[in-house]
N, C-alpha and C positions, 0 to 999 in steps of 0.2 A: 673398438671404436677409434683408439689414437693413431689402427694402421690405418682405415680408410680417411681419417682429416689428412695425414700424412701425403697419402695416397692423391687426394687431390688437390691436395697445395703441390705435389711434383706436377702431377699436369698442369694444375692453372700454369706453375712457373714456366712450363716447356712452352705456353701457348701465349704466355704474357696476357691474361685474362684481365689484370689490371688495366692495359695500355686501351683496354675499348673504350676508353672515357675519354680516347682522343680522336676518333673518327663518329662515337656512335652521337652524341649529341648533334653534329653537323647533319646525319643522316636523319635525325630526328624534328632540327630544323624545315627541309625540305618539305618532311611527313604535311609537316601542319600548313608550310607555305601552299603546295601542292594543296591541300584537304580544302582549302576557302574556294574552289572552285568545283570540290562535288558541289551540284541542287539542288537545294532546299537545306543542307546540312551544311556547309561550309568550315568543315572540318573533317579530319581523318576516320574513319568508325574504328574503336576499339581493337577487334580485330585486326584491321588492317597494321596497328604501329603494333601491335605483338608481335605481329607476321613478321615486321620490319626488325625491330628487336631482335629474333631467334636467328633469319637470316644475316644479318649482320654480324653477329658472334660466333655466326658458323661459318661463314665465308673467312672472315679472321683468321678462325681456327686451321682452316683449309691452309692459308696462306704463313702463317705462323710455322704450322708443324711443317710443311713443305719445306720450307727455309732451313729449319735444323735439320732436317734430314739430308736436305743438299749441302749444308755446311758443317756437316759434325765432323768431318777432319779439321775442318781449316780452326773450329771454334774450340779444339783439343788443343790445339799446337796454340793458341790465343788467351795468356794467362787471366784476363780480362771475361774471358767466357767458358776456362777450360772447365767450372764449376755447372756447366749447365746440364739438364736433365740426361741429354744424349751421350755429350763427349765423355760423361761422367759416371759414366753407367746405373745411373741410377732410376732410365727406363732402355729396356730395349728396341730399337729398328724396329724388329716387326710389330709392337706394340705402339709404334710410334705409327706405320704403314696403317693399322688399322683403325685406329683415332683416327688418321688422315681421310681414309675411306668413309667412317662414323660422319664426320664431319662435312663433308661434302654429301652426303643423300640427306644430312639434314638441311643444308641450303636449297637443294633442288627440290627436295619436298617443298621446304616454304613455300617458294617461286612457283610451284605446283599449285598448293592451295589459291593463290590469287588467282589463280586460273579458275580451278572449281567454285570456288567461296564469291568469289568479285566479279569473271567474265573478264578478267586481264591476261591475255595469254603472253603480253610481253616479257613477265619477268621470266616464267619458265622458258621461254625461247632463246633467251640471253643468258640462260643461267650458266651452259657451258663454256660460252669466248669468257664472262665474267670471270670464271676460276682459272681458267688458263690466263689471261693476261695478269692475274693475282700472282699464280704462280712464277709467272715470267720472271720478275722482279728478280727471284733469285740467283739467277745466271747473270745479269746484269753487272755486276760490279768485275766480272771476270773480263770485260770488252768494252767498259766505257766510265769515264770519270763521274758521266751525267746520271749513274743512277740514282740516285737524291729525288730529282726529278721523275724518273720514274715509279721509283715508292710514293712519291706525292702526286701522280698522275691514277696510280690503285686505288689507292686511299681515295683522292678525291672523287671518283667514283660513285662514291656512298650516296650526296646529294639526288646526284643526278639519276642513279639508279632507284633511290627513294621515290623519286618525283616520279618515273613512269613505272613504278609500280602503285602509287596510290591516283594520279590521274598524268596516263600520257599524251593526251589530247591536249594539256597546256603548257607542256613541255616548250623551254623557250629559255631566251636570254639571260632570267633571275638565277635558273639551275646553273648553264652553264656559268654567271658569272660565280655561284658560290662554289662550285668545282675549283673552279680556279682560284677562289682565296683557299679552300683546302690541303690543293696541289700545293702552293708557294709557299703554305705555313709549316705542310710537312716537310717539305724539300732543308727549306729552312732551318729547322729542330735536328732532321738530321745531317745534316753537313755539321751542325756545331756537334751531335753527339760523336759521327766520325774523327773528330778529333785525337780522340781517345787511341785510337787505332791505326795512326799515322805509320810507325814504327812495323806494326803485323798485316799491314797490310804490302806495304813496300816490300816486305822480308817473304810475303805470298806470292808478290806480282799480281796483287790485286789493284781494283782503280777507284779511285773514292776523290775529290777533289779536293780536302786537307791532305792525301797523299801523293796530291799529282801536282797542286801550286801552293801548298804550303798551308797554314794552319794560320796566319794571317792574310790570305787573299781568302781563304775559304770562309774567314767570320767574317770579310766584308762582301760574301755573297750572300751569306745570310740574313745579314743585317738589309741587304736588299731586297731581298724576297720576304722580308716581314713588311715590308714598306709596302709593297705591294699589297699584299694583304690587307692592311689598313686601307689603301686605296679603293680595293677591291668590296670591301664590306661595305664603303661607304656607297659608290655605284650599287650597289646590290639597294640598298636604304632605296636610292631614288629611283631605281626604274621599278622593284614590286609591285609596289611603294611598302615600305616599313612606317613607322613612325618613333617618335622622343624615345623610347624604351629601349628600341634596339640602337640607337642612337649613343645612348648609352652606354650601352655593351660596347660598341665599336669603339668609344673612349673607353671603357676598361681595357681593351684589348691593345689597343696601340700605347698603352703604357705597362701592361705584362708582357710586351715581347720587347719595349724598349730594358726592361730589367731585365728579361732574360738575357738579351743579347751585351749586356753593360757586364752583368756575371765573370762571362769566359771570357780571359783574354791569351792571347799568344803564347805569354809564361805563362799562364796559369789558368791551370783546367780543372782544376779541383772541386769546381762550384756546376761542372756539367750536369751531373745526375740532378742538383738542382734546379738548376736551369730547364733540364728536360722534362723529369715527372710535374715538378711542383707549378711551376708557369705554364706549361702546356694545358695541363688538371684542369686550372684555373679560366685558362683561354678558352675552353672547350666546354666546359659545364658552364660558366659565366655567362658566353653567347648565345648556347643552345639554351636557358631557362630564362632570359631576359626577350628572345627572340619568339618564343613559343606565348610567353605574357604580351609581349606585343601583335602578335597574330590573334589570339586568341579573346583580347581587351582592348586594347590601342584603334590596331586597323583591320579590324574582322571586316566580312563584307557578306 
């Protein structure tokens, strides 16, 4: 019994199983935004946020195990990650290959079932550009400073991909504006986490933007691209329409990412992992159960 816990606490850690509490509430948002205009129901059925659910942690997965596998030299020679599942041997490559393979026919299955179960043939149509441009991310930081932005372009994803798998016929403005508070919040979280890795990235020739302008322009991008994001939630309130609840939330959030970003400063970076797990956690369950009570109670239709 203590090898298999063992056993999957090294996966979860390889795949960061925890971190889905920072894209999956957003995608859950969506569910329910989307769900007020199925007929007669006015909400998600069951099924459908399961579907969303299982897809979601296996697209991750996809995107998760891809990354260490493309970067298990660079995160051996990176004292900061040299302890991770791969570089560390404490799983092997092709055990890592076939998780990756695992993980991906259980995304396109999902995106399958919407097809059979609902008569949405969108998601399984997309299900392949979806995991390639997931994957893409990983080469990124080899040829451009911006990839921040394109990890928060992934990620953001999830809304917008929620909303035309539960109804794509009113796909429109609210998806894309939450996409994009997504995009800026993860862009954001991570330029302050790259911090860390200013030194092993430089010493790679790798591109990260606290390693290409410094570790004080890069927290005043960040600190910008949370602004956004508050901006952004709030536009999202008025064109749905939300009401007082998620209102709410959008004032919890513009004062957990002002603490996050108050945290890390120039000298001192010691308060990152806090900043990252703890205020993100918070950002992302906080909006996503305050936003789901306002759909749900507030402004049902």
């Amino acid at each position: 019994m203590g090898t298999v816990v063992q056993s999957a606490r090294t996966w979860a850690d390889m795949v960061k199983l925890s971190h889905s509490v920072f894209a999956l509430p957003f995608a859950v948002m969506a569910t329910f935004m989307a769900g007020r205009n199925i007929e007669g129901l006015h909400r998600p059925r069951w099924g459908q946020l399961a579907l969303i659910v299982i897809c979601m942690i296996a697209a991750r997965s996809v995107a998760m195990t891809f990354n260490r596998i493309v970067d298990a030299a660079i995160d051996a020679r990176n004292p900061r990650t040299a302890g991770r599942p791969l570089p560390s041997g404490k799983l092997g490559a092709r055990a890592a290959m076939m998780f990756l393979f695992v993980a991906s026919a259980v995304f396109v299955g999902g995106c399958y079932c919407f097809d059979r179960l609902y008569d949405n043939t969108w998601p399984v149509l997309l299900a392949g550009p979806v995991l390639l441009y997931l994957c893409g991310y990983s080469y990124t930081k080899r040829f451009t400073r911006w990839s921040h932005f394109y990890l928060g372009s992934a990620i953001g994803l999830s809304p917008v991909a929620a909303w035309i798998a539960i109804h794509p016929q009113s796909i429109g403005w609210p998806a894309v504006t939450l996409t994009g508070a997504v995009m800026f919040w993860i862009a954001g979280f991570d330029v302050i986490y790259a911090c860390q890795d200013v030194a092993c990235d430089r010493a790679e020739g790798l591109f990260s933007i606290p390693s290409r302008m410094g570790v004080a322009r890069a927290l005043s991008i960040a600190r910008g691209c949370h602004l956004l994001v508050v901006v952004l939630l709030g536009l999202l309130a008025w064109i749905t329409p939300l009401g007082w609840v998620f209102l709410v939330g959008v004032g919890m959030v513009a004062v957990l990412l002002a603490v996050e970003n108050s945290l890390v400063k120039p000298d001192d970076l010691s308060k990152v992992n806090l900043a990252f797990f703890t205020m993100n956690g918070l950002v992302s369950v906080g909006l996503g159960v305050l936003a789901v009570i306002d759909v749900l109670v507030v402004t049902p239709r």
